[in-house]
C-alpha positions, 0 to 999 in steps of 0.5 A, spaced: 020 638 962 019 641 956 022 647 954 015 651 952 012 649 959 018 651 963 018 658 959 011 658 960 012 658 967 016 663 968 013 668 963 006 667 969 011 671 975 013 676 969 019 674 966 019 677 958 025 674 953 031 679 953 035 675 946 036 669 944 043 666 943 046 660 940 045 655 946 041 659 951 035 664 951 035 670 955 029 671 960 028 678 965 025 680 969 027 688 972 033 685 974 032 678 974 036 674 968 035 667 968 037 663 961 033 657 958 037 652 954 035 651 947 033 645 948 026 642 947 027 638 953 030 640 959 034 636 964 029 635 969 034 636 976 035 643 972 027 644 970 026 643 978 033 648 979 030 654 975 022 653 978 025 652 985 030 658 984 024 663 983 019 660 988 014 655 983 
């Protein structure tokens, strides 16, 4: 999946980007973190984990 798709999903239930990081972007929600390789394609079983992981 790519990056920009997978973080699009995520930005539609309310997550905002916290920091960027040298490997990893930082993505919260209250108190809910979640960290997106940077990558420009993520791993597919990791893509389906994120998306799973908050219900899409």
């Amino acid at each position: 999946m790519k990056q920009r798709d997978l973080i699009k999903k995520l930005e539609s239930i309310g997550f905002e980007l916290a920091r960027h990081g040298g490997k990893h972007d930082t993505y919260k929600r209250g108190n809910d973190e979640e960290k997106i390789p940077r990558h420009r394609e993520v791993n597919e079983r990791l893509a389906e984990a994120i998306l799973r992981k908050w219900g899409l």
